[in-house]
MARGU-58757 format. One record per residue (C-alpha): residue in three letters; x, y, z. Coordinates in Angstrom, 3 decimals. Layout:
REM MARGU-58757
REC code        X        Y        Z
REC  ALA        X        Y        Z
...
END
This chain:
REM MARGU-58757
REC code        X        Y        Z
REC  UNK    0.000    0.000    0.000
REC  UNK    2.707    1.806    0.831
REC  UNK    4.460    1.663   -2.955
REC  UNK    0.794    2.453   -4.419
REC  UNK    1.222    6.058   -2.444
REC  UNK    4.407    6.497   -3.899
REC  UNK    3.539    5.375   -7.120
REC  UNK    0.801    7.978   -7.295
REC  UNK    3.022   10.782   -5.630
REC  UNK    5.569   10.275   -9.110
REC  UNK    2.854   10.578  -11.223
REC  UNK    2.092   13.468   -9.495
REC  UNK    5.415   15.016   -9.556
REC  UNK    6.117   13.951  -13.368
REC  UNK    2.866   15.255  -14.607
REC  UNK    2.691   18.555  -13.292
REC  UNK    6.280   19.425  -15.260
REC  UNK    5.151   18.053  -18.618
REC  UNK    1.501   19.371  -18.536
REC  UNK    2.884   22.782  -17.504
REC  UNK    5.442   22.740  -20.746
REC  UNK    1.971   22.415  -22.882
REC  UNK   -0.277   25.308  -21.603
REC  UNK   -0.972   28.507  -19.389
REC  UNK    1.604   27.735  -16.698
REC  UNK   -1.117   29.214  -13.995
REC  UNK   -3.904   27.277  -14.388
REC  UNK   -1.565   23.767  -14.615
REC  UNK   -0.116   24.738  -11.871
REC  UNK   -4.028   25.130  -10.322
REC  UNK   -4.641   21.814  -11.667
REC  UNK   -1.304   19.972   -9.933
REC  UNK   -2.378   21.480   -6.587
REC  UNK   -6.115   20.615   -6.509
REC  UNK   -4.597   17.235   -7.532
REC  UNK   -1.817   17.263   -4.602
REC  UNK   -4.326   18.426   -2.384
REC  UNK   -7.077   15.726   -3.056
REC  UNK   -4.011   13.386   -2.990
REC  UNK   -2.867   14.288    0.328
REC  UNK   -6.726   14.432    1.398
REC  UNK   -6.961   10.648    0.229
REC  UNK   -3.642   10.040    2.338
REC  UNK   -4.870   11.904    5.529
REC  UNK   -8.335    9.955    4.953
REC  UNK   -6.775    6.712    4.903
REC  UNK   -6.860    4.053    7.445
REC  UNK   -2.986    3.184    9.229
REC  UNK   -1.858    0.440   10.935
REC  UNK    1.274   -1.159   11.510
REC  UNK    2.899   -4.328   10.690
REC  UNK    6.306   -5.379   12.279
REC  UNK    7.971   -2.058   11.258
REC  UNK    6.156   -0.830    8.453
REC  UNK    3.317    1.761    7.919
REC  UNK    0.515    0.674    5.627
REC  UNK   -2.741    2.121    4.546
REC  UNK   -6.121    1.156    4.252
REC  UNK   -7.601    3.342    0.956
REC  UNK  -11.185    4.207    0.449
REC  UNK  -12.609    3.058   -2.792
REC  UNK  -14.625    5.559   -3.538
REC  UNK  -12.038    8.643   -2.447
REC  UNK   -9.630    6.546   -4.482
REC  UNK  -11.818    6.655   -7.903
REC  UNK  -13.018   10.104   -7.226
REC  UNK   -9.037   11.197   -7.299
REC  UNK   -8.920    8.860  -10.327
REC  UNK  -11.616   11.094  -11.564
REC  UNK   -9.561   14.238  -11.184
REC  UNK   -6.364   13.217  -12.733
REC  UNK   -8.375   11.750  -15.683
REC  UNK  -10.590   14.986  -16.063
REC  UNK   -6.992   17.284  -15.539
REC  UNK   -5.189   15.437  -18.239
REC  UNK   -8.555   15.970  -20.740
REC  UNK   -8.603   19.494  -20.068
REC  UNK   -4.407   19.773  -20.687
REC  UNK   -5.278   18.009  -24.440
REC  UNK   -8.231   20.589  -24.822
REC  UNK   -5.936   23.446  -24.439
REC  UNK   -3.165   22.176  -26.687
REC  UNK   -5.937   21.297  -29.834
REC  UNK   -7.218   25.093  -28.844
REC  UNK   -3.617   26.249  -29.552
REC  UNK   -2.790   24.438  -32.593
REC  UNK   -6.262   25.564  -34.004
REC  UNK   -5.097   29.239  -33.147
REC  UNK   -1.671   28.694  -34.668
REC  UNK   -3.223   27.050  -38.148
REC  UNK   -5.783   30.489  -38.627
REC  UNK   -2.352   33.387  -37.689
REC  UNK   -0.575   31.043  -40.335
REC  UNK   -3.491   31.090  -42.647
REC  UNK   -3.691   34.298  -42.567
REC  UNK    0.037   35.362  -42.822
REC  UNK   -0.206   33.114  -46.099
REC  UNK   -3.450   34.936  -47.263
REC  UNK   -1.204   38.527  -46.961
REC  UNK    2.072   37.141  -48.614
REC  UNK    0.012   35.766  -51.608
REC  UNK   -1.627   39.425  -51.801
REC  UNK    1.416   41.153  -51.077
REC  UNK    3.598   39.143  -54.335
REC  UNK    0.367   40.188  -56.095
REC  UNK    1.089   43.753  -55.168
REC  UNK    4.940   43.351  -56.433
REC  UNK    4.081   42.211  -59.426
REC  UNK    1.914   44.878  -60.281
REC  UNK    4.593   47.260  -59.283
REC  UNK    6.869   45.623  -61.429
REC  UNK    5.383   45.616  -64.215
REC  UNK    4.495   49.136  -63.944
REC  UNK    8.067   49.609  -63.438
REC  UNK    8.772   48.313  -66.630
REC  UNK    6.757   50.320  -68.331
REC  UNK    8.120   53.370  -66.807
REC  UNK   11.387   52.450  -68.298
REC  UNK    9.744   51.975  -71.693
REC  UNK    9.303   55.751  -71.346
REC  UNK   12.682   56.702  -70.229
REC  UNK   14.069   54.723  -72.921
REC  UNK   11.822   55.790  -75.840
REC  UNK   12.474   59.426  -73.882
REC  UNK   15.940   59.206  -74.723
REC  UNK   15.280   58.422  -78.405
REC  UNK   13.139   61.530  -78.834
REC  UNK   13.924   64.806  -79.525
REC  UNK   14.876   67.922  -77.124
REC  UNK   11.113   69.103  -77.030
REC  UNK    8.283   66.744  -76.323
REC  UNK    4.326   67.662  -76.573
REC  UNK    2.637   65.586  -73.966
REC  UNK   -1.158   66.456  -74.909
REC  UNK   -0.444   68.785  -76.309
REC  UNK    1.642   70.900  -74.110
REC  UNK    5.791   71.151  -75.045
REC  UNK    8.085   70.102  -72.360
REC  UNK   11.569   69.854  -72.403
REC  UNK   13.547   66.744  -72.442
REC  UNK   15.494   67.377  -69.329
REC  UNK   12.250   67.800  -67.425
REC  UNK   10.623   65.389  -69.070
REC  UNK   12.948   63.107  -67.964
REC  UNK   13.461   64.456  -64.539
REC  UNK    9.540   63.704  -63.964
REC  UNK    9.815   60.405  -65.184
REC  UNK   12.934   59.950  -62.856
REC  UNK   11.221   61.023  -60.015
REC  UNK    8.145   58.556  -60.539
REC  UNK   10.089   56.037  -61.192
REC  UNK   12.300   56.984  -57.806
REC  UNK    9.005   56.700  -55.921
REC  UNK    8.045   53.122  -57.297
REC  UNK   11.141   51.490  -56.569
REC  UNK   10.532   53.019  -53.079
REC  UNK    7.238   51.366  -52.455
REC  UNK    8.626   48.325  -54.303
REC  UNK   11.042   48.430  -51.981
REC  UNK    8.642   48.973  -48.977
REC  UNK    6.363   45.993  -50.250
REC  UNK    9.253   43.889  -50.561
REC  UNK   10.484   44.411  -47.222
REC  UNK    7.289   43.545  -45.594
REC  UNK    6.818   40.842  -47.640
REC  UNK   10.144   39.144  -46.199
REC  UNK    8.997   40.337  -42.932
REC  UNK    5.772   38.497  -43.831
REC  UNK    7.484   35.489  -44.757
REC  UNK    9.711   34.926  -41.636
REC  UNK    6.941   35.555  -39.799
REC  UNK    5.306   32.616  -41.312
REC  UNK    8.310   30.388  -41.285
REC  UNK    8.006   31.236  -37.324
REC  UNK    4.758   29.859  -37.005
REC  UNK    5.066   27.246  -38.938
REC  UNK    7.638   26.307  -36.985
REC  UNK    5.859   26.690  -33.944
REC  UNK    3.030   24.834  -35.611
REC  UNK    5.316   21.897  -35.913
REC  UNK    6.748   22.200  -32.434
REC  UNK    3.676   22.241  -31.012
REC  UNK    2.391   19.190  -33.221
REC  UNK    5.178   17.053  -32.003
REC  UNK    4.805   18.142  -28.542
REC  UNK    0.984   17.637  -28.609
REC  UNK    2.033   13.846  -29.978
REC  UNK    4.417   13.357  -27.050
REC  UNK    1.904   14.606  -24.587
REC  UNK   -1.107   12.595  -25.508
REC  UNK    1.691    9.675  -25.792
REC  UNK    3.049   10.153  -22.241
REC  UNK   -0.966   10.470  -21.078
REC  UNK   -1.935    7.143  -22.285
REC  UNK    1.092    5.812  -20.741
REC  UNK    0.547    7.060  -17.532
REC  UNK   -3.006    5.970  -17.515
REC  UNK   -2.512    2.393  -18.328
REC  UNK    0.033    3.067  -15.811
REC  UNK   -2.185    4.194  -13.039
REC  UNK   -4.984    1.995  -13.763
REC  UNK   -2.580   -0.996  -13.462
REC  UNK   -1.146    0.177   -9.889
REC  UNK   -5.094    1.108   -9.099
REC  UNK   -6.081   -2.979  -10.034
REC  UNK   -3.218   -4.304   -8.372
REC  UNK   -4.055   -2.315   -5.060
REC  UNK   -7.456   -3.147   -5.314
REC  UNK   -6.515   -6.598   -5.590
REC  UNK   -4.600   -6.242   -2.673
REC  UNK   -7.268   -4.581   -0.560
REC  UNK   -9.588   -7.723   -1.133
REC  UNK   -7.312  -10.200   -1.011
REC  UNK   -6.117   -8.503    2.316
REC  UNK  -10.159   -8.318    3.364
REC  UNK  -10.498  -11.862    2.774
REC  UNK   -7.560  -12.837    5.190
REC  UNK   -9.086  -10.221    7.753
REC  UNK  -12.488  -12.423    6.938
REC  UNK  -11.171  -15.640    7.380
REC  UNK   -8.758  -14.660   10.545
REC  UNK  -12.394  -12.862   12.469
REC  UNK  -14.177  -16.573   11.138
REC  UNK  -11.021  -18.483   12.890
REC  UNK  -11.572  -16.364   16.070
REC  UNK  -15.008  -17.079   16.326
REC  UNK  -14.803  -20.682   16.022
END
């Protein structure tokens, strides 16, 4: 009885570390107390006596599967709070995705109206001194000083795009890495859950076991008395 306590006690210990490494660390560390408390309520609720010069306790059935209860109903809420994550992290890196598609769209367009721009300059240059744009003359010089400029202020914003769209993209190499961080972490967790429930529920037969094979000796030693 006395290994079952300390059985449960390392679960305890172990759990609280790897639950608190998936979620909000204040409300798993909520969680491991109300279980360390009902644990230590189970303990204090338990039944002692001694034989030769060990301690051993006799555990209530139902305060055991009520704790049961708890650490089962803890480790559901833990996985509910990871799949709420990962659903969070898939919709910021669909939507980072969304903006870089819209943002290449943008550089494109600015590229190609870059490109004509330089159609201008170059047929500009291939023109003579005087120009009539509808109508009105304008120098070459300014004409081409105009163009200049325009074309200054497009490779600016083409510039600007393209910096936001690598800003974008490492943004979305971020969460996607965090996306696959969290996947494999999510895997290890609900992994190391299902071991520690098969785990538990094997220590919880074998001490249950116990308990009623220690009952029946109690049983047969009170029938012996009797007699």
């Amino acid at each position: 009885m006395k290994a079952f306590f300390l059985s449960l006690l390392i679960v305890l210990t172990t759990a609280a570390p790897a639950v608190q490494a998936q979620g909000t660390a204040k409300n798993e560390n909520k969680s491991a107390t109300a279980l360390t408390g009902q644990f230590n309520d189970l303990k204090s609720k338990s039944n002692s006596y001694m034989e030769g010069s060990r301690e051993y306790k006799v555990v209530n059935v139902g305060l055991l599967n009520s704790f049961w209860q708890s650490v089962q109903a803890t480790i559901k809420e833990v996985e509910q709070k990871q799949v709420k994550d990962l659903n969070a992290t898939r919709q910021d890196l669909e939507t980072a995705q969304a903006r870089i598609t819209e943002q290449e769209k943008e550089i494109e367009a600015l590229k190609l109206d870059n490109a004509q721009k330089e159609a201008a300059v170059q047929q500009s240059e291939d023109a003579v001194n005087n120009l009539h744009v509808l109508g009105i003359p304008i120098h070459k010089q300014v004409y081409v000083i105009i163009n200049t400029a325009i074309i200054a202020l497009l490779l600016i914003a083409l510039g600007v795009v393209y910096t936001q769209f690598k800003s974008s993209k490492k943004v979305t190499d971020q969460k996607r890495k965090e996306f696959d961080d969290i996947d494999r972490e999510f895997a290890e967790f609900k992994k190391n859950a299902r071991e520690r429930e098969i785990k538990i529920k094997r220590e919880l037969q074998t001490e249950m076991n116990l308990v009623a094979e220690l009952n029946d000796q109690v049983a047969a030693l009170q029938k012996k008395a009797h007699v």
